[in-house]
PyMOL Python script that loads the backbone (N, CA, C, O; Angstrom):
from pymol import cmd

cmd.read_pdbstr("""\
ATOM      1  N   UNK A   1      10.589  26.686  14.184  1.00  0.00           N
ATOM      2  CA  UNK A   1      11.583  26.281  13.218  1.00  0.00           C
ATOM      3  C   UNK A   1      10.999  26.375  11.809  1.00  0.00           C
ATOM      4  O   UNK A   1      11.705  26.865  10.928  1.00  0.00           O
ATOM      5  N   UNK A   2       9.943  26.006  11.566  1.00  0.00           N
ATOM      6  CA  UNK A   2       9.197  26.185  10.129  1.00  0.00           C
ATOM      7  C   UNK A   2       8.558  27.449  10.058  1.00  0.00           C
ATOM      8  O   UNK A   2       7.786  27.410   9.100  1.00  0.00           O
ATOM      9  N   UNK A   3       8.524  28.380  10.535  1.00  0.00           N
ATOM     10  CA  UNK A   3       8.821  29.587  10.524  1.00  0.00           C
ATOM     11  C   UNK A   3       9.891  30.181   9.900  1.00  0.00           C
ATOM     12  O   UNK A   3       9.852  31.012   8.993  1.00  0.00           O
ATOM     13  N   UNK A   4      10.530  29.863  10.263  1.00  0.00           N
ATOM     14  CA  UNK A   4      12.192  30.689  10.049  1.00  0.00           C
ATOM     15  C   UNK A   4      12.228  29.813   8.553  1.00  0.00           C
ATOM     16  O   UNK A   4      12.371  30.458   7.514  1.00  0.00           O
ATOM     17  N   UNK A   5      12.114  28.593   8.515  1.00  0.00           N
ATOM     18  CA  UNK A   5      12.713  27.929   7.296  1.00  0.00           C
ATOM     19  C   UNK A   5      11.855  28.823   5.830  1.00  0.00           C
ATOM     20  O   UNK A   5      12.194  29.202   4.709  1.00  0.00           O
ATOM     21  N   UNK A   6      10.420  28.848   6.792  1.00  0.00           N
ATOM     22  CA  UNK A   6       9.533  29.248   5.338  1.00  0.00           C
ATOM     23  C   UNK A   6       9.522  30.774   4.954  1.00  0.00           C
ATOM     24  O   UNK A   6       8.876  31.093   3.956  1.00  0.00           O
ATOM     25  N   UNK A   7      10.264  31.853   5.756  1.00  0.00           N
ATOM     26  CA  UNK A   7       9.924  33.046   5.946  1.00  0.00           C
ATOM     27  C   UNK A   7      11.417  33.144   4.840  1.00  0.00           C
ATOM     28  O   UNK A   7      11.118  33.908   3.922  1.00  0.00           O
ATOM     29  N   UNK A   8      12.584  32.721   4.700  1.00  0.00           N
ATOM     30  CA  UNK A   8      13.570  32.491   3.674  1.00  0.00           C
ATOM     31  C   UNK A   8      14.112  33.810   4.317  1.00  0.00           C
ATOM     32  O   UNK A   8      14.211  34.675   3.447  1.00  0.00           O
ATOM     33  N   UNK A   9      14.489  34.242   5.528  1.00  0.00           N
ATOM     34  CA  UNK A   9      14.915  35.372   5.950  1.00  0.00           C
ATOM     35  C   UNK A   9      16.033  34.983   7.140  1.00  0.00           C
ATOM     36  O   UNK A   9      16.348  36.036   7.693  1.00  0.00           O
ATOM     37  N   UNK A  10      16.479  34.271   7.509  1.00  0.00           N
ATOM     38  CA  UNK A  10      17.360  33.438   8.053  1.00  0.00           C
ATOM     39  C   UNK A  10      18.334  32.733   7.068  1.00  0.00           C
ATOM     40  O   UNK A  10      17.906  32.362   5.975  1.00  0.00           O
ATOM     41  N   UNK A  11      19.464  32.561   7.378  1.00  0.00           N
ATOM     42  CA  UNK A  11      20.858  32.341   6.681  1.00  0.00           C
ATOM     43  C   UNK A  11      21.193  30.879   7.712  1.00  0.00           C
ATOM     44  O   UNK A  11      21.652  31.056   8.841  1.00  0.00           O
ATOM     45  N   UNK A  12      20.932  29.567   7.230  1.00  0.00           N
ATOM     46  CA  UNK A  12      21.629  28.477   7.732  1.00  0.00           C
ATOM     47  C   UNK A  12      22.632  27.911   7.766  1.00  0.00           C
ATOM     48  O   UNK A  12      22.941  26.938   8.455  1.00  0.00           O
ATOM     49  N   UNK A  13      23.322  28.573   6.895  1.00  0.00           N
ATOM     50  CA  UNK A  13      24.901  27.954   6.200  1.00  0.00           C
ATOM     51  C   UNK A  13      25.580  28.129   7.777  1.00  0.00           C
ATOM     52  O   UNK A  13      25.394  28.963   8.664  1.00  0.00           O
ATOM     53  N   UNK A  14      26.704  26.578   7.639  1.00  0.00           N
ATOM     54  CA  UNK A  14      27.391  26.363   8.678  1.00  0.00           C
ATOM     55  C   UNK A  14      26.929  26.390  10.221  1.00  0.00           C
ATOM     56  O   UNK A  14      27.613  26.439  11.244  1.00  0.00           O
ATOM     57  N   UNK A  15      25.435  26.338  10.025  1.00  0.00           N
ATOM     58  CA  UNK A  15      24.839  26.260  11.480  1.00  0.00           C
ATOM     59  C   UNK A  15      24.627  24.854  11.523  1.00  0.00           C
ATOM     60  O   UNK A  15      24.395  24.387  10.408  1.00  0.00           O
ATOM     61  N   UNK A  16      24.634  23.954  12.543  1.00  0.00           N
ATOM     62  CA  UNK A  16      24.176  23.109  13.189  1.00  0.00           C
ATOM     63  C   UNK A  16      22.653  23.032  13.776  1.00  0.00           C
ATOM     64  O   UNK A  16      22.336  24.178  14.094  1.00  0.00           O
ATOM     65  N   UNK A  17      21.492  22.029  14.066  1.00  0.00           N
ATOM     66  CA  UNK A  17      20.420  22.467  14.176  1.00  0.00           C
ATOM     67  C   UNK A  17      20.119  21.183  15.341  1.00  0.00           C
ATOM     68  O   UNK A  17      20.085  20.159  14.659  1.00  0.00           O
ATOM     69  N   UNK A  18      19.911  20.850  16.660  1.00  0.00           N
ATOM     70  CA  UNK A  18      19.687  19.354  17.209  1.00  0.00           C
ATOM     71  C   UNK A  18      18.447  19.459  17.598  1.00  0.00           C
ATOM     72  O   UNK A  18      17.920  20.498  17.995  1.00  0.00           O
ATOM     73  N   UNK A  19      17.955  18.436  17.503  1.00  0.00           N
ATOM     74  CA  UNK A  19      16.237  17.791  17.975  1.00  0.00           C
ATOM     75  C   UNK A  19      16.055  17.176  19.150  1.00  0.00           C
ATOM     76  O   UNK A  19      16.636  16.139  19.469  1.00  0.00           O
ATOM     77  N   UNK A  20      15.303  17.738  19.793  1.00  0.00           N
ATOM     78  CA  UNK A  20      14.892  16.463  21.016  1.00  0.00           C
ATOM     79  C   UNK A  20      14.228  16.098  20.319  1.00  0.00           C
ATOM     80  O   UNK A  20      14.439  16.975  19.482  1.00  0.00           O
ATOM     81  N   UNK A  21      13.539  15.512  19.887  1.00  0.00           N
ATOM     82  CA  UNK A  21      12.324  14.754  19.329  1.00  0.00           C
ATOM     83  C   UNK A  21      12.190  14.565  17.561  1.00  0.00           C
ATOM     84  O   UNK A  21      12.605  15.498  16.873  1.00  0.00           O
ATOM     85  N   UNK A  22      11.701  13.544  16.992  1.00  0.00           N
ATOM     86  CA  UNK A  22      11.785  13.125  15.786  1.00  0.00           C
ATOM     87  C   UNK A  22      10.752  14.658  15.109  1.00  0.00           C
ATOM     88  O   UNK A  22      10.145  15.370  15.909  1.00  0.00           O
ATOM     89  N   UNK A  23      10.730  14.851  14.078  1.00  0.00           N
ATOM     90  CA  UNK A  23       9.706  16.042  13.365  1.00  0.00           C
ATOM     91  C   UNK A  23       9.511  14.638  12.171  1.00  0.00           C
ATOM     92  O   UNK A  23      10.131  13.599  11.944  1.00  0.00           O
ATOM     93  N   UNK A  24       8.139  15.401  11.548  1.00  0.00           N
ATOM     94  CA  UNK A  24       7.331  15.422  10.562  1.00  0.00           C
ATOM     95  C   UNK A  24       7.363  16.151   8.968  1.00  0.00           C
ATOM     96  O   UNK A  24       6.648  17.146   8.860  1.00  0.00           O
ATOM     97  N   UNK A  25       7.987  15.807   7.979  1.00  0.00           N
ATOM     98  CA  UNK A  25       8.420  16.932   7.091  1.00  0.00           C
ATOM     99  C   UNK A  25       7.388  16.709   6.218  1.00  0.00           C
ATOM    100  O   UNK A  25       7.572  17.025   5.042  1.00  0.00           O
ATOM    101  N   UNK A  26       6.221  16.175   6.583  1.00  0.00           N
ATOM    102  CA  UNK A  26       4.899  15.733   5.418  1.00  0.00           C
ATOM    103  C   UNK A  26       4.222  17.415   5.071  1.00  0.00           C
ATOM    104  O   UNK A  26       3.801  17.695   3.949  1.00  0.00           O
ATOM    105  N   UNK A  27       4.218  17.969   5.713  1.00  0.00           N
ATOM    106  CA  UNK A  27       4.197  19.684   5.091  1.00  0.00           C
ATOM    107  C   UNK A  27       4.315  20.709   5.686  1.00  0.00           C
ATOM    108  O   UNK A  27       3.770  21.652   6.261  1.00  0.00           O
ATOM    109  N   UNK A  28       6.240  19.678   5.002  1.00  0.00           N
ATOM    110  CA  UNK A  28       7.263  21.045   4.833  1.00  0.00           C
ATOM    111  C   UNK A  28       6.506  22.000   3.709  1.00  0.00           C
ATOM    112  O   UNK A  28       5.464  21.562   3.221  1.00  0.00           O
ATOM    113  N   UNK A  29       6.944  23.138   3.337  1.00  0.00           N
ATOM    114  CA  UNK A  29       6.807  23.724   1.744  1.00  0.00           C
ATOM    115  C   UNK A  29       8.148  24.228   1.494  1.00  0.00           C
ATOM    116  O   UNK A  29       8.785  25.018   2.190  1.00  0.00           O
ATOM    117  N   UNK A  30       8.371  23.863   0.789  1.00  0.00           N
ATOM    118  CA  UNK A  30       9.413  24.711  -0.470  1.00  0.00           C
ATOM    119  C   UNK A  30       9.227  26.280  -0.465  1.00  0.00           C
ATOM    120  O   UNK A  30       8.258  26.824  -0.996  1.00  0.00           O
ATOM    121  N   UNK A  31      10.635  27.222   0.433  1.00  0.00           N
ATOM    122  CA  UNK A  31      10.735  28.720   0.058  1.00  0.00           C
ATOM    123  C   UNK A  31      10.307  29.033  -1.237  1.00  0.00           C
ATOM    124  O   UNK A  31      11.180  28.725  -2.048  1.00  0.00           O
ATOM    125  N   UNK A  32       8.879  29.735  -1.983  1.00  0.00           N
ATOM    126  CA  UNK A  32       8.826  29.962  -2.861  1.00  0.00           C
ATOM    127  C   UNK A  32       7.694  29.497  -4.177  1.00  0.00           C
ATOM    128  O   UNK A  32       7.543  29.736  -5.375  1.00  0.00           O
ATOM    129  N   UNK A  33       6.928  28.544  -2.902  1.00  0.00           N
ATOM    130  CA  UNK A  33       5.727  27.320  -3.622  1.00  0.00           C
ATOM    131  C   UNK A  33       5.056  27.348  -2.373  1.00  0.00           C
ATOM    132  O   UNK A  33       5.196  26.448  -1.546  1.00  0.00           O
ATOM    133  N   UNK A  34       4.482  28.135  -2.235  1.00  0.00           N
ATOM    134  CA  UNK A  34       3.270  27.829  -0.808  1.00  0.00           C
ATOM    135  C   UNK A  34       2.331  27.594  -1.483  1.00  0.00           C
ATOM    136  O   UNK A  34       1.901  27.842  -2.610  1.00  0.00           O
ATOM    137  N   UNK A  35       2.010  26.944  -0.401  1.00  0.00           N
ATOM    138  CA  UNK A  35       0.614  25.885  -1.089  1.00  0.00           C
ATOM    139  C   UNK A  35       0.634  24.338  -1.671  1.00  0.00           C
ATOM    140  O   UNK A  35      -0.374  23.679  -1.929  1.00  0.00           O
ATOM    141  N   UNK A  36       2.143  23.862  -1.836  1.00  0.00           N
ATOM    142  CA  UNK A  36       2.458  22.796  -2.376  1.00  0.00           C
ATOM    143  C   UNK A  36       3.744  22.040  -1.743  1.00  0.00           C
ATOM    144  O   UNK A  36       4.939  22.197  -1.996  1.00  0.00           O
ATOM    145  N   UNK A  37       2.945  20.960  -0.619  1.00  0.00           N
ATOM    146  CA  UNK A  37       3.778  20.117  -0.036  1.00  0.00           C
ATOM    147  C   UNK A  37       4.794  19.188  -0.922  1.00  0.00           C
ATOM    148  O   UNK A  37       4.539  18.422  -1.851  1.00  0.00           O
ATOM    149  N   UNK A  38       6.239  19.586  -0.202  1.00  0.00           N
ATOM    150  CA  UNK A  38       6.998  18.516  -0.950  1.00  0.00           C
ATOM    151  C   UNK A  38       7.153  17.376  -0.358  1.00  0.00           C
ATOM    152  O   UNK A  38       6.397  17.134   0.583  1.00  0.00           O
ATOM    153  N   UNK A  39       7.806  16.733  -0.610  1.00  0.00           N
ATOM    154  CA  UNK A  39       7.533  14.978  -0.584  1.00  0.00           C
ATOM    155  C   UNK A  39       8.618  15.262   0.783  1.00  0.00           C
ATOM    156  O   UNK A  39       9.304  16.283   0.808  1.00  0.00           O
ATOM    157  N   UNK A  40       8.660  14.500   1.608  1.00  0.00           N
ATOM    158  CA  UNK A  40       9.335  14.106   3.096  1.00  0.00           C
ATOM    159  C   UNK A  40      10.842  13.382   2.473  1.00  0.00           C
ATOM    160  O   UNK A  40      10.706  12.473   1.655  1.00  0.00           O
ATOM    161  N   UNK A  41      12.108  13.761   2.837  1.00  0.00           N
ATOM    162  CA  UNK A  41      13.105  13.407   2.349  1.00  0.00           C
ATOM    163  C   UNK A  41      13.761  12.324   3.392  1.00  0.00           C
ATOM    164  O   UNK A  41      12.968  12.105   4.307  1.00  0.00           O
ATOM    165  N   UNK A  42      15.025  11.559   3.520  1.00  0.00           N
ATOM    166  CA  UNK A  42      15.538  10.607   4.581  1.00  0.00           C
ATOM    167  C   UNK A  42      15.983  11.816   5.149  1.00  0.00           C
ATOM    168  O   UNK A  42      16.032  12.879   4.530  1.00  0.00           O
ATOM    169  N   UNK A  43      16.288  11.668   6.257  1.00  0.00           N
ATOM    170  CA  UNK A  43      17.406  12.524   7.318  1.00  0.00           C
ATOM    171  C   UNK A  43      18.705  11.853   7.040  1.00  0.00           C
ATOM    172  O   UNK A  43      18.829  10.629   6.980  1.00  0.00           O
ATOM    173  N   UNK A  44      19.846  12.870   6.842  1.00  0.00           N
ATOM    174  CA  UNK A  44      21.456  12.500   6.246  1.00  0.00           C
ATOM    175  C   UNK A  44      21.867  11.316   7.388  1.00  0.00           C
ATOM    176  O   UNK A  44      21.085  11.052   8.302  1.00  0.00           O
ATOM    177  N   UNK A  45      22.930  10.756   7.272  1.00  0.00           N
ATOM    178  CA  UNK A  45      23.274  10.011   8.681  1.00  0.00           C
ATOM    179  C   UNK A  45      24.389  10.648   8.930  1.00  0.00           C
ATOM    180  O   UNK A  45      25.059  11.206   8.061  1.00  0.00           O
ATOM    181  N   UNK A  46      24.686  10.606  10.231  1.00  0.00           N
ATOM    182  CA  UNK A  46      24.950  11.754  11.047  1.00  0.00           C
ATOM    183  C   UNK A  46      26.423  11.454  10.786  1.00  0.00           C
ATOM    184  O   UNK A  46      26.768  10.274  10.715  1.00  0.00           O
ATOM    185  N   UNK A  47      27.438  12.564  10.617  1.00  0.00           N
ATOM    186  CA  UNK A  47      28.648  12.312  10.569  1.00  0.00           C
ATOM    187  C   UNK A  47      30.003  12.281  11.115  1.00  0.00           C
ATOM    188  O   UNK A  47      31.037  11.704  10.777  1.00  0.00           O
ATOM    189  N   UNK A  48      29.634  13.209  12.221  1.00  0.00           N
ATOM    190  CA  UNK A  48      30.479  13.009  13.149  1.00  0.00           C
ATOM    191  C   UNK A  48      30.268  12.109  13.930  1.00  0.00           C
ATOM    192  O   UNK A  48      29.122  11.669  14.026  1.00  0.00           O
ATOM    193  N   UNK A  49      31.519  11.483  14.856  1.00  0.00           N
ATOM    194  CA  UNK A  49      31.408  10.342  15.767  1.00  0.00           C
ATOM    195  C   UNK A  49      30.723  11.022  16.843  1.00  0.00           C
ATOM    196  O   UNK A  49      29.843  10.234  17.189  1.00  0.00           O
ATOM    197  N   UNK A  50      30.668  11.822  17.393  1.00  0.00           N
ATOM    198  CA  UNK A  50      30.127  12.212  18.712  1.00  0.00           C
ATOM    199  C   UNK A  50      28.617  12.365  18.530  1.00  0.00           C
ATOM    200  O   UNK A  50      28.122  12.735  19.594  1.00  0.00           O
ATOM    201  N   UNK A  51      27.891  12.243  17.759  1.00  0.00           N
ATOM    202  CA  UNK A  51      26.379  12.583  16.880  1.00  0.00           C
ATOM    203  C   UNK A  51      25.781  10.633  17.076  1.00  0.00           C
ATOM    204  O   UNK A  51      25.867   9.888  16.100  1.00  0.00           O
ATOM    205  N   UNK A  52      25.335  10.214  18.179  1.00  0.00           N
ATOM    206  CA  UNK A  52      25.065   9.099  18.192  1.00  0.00           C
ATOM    207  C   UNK A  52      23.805   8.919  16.722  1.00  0.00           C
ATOM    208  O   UNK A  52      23.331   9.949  16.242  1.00  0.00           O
ATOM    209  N   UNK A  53      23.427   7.628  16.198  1.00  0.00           N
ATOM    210  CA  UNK A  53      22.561   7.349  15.117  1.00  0.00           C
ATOM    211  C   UNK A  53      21.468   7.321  16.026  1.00  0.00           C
ATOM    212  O   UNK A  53      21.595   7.402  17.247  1.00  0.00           O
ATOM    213  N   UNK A  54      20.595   7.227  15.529  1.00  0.00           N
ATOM    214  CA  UNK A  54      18.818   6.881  16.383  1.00  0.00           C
ATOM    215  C   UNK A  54      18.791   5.779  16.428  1.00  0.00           C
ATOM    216  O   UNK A  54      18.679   5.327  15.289  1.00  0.00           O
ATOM    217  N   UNK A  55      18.852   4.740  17.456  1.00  0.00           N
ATOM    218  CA  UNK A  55      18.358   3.242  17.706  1.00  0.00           C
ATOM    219  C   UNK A  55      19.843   2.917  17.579  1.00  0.00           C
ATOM    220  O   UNK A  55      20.074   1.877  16.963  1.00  0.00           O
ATOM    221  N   UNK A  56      20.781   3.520  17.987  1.00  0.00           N
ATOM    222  CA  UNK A  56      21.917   2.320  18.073  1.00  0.00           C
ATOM    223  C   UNK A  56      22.087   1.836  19.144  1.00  0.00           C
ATOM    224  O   UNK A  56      22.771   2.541  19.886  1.00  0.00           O
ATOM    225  N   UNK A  57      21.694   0.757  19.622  1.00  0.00           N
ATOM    226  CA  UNK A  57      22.269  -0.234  20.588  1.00  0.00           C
ATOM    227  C   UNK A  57      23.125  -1.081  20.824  1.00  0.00           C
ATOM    228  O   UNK A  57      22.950  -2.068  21.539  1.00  0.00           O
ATOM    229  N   UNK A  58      24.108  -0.794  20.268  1.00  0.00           N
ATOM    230  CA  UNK A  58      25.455  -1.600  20.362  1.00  0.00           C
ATOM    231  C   UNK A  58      25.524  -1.859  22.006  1.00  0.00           C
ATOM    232  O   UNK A  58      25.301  -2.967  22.495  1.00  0.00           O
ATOM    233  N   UNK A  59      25.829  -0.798  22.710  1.00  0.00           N
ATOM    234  CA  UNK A  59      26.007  -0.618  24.166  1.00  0.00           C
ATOM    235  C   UNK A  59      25.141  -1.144  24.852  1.00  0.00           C
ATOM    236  O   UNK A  59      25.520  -1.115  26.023  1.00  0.00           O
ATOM    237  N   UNK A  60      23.666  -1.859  24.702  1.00  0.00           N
ATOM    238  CA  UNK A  60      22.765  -1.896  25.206  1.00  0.00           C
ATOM    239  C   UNK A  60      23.042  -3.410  25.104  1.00  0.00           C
ATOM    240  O   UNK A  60      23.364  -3.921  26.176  1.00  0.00           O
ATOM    241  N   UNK A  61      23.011  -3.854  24.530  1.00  0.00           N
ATOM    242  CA  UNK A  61      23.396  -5.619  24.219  1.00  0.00           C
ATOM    243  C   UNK A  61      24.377  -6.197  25.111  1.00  0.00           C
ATOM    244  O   UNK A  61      24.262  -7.226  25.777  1.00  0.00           O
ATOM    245  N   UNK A  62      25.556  -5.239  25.022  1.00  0.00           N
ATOM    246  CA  UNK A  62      26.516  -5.610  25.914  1.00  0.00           C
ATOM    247  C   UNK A  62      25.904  -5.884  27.233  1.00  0.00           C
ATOM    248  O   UNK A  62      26.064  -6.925  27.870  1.00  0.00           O
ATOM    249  N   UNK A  63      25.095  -4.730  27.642  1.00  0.00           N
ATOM    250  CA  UNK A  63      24.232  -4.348  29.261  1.00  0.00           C
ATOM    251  C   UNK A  63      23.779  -5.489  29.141  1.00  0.00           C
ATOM    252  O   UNK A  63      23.626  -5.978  30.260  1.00  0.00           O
ATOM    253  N   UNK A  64      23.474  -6.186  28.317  1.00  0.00           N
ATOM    254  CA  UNK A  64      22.009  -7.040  28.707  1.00  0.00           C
ATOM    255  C   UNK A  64      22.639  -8.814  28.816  1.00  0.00           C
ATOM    256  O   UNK A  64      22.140  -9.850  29.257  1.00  0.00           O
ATOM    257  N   UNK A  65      23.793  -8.519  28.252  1.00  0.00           N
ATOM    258  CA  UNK A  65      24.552  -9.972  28.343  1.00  0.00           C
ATOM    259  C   UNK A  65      25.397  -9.888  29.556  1.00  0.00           C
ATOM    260  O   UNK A  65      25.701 -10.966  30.068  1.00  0.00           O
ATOM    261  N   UNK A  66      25.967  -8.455  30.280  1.00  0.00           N
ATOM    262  CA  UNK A  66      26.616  -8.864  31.565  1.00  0.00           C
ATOM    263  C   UNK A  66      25.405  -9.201  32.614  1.00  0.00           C
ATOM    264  O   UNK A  66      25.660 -10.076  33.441  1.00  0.00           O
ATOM    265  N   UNK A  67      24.152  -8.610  32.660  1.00  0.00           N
ATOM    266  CA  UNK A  67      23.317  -8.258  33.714  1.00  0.00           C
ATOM    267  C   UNK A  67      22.523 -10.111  33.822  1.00  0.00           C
ATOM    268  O   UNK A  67      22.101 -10.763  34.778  1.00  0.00           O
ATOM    269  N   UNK A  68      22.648 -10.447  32.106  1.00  0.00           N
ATOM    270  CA  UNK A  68      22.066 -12.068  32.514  1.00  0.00           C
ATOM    271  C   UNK A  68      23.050 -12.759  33.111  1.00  0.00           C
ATOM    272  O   UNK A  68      22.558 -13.452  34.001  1.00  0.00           O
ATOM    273  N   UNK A  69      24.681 -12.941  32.998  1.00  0.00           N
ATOM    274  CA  UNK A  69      25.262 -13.398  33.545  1.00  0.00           C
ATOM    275  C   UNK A  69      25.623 -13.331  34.781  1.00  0.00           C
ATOM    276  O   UNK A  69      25.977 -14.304  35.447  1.00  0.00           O
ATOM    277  N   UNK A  70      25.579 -12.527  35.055  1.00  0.00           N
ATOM    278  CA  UNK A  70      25.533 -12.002  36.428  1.00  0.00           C
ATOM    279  C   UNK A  70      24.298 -12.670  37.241  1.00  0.00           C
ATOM    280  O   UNK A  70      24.480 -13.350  38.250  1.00  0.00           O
ATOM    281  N   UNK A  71      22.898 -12.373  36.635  1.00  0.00           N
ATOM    282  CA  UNK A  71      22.008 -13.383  37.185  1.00  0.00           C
ATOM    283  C   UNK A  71      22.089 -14.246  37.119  1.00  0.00           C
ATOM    284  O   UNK A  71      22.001 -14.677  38.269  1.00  0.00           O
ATOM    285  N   UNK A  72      22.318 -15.530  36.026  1.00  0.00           N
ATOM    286  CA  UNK A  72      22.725 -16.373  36.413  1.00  0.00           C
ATOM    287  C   UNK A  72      23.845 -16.611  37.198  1.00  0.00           C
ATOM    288  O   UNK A  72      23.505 -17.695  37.672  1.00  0.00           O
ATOM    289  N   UNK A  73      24.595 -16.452  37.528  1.00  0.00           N
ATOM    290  CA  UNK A  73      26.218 -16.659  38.532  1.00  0.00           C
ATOM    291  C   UNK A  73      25.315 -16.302  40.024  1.00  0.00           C
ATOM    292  O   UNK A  73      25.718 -16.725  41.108  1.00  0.00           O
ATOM    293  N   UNK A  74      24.100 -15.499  39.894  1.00  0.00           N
ATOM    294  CA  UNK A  74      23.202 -15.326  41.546  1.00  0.00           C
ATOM    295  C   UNK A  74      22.857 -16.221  42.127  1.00  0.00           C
ATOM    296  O   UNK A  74      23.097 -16.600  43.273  1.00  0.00           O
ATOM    297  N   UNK A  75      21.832 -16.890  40.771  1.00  0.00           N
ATOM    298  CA  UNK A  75      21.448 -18.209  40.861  1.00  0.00           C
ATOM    299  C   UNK A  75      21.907 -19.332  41.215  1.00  0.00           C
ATOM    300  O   UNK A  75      21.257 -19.986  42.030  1.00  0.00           O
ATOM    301  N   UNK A  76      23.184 -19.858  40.679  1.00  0.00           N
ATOM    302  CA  UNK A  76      24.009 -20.790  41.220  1.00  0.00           C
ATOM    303  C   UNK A  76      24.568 -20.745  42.876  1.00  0.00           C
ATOM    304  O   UNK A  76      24.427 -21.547  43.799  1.00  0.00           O
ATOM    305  N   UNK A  77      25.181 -19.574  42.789  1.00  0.00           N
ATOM    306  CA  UNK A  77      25.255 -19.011  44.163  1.00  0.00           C
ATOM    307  C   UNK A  77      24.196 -19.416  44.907  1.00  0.00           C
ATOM    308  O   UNK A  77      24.421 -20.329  45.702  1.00  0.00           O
ATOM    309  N   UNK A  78      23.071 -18.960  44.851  1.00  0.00           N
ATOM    310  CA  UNK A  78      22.132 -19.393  45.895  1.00  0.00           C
ATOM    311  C   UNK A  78      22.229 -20.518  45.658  1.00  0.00           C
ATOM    312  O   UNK A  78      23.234 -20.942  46.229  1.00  0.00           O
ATOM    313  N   UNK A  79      21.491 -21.648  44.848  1.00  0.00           N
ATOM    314  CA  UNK A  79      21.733 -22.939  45.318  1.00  0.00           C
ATOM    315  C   UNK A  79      22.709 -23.855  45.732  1.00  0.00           C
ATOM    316  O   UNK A  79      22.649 -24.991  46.202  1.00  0.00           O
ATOM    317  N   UNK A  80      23.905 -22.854  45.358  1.00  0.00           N
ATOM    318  CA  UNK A  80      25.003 -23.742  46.565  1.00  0.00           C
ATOM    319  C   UNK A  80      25.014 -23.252  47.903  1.00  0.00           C
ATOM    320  O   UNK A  80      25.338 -24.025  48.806  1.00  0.00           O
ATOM    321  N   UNK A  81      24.647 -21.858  48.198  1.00  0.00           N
ATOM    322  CA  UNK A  81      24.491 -21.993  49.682  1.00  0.00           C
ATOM    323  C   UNK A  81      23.581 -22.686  50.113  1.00  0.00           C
ATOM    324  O   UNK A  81      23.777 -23.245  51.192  1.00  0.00           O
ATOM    325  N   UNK A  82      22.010 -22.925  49.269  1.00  0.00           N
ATOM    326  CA  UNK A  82      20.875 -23.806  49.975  1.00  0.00           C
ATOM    327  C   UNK A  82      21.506 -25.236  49.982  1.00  0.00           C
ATOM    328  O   UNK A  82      21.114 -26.045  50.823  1.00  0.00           O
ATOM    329  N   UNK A  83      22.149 -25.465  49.374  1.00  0.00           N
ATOM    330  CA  UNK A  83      22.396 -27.105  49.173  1.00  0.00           C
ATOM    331  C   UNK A  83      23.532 -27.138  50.676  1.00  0.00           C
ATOM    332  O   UNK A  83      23.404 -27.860  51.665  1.00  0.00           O
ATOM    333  N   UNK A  84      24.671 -26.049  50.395  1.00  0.00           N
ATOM    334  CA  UNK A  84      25.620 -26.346  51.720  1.00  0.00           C
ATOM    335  C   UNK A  84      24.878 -26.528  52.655  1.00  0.00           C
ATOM    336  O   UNK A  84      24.901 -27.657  53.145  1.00  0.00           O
ATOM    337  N   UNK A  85      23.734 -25.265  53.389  1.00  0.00           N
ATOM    338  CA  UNK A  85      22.745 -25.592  54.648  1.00  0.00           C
ATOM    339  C   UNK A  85      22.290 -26.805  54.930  1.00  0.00           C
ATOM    340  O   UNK A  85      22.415 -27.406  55.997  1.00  0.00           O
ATOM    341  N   UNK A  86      21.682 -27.210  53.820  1.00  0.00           N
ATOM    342  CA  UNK A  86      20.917 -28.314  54.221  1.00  0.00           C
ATOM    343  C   UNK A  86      21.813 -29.375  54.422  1.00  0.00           C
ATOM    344  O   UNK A  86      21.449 -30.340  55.093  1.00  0.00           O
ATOM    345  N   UNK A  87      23.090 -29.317  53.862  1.00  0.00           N
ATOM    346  CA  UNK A  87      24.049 -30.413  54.256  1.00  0.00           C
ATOM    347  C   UNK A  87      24.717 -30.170  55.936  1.00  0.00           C
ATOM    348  O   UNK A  87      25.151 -31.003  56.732  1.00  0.00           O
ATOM    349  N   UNK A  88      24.630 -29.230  56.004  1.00  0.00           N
ATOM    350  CA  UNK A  88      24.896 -29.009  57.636  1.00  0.00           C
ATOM    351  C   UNK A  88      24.458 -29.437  58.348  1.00  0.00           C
ATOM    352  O   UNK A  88      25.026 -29.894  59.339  1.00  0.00           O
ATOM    353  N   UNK A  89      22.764 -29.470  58.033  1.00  0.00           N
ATOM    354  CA  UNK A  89      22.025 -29.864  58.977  1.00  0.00           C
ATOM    355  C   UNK A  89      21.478 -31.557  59.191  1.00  0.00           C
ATOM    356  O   UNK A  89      20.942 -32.350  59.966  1.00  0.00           O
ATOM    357  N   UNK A  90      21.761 -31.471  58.564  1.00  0.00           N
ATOM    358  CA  UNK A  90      22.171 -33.428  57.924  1.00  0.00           C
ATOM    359  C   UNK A  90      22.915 -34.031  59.150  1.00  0.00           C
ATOM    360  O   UNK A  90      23.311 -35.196  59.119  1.00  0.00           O
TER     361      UNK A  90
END
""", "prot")
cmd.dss("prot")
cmd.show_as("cartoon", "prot")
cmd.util.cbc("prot")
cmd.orient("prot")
């Protein structure tokens, strides 16, 4: 990819570009200044809805509040069946 960017012989307009993995732009160079790293810029935030953000866990919170409730509601459960048994056997 920094190939193509630095060789200025590739046409990006209206292309789309996706990452598995985060990159490093600490030295990028500027088409036209080799030899002189430019400064690392933010990454845009993403604009379409289907383009999830990095670290959004909205969905994940939810997971984590049914899965405790749910354990707890196990919990109770079991100790009312241990408590019914032992009243049986009474």
């Amino acid at each position: 990819m920094a190939a193509l960017v630095n060789s200025n012989t590739t046409d990006f307009v209206d292309k789309t570009i996706r990452l598995g993995a985060d990159i490093s732009l600490l030295r990028y160079e500027e088409p036209g200044k080799p030899g002189e790293p430019s400064q690392p810029t933010q990454p845009e935030k993403p604009t379409t809805p289907d383009t999830p953000a990095t670290g959004d866990s909205s969905n994940v919170t939810a997971l984590w509040v049914v899965l405790a409730v749910a354990g707890v509601g196990i919990i109770v459960l079991v100790g009312l069946l241990v408590t019914k048994r032992k009243n049986k056997k009474d």
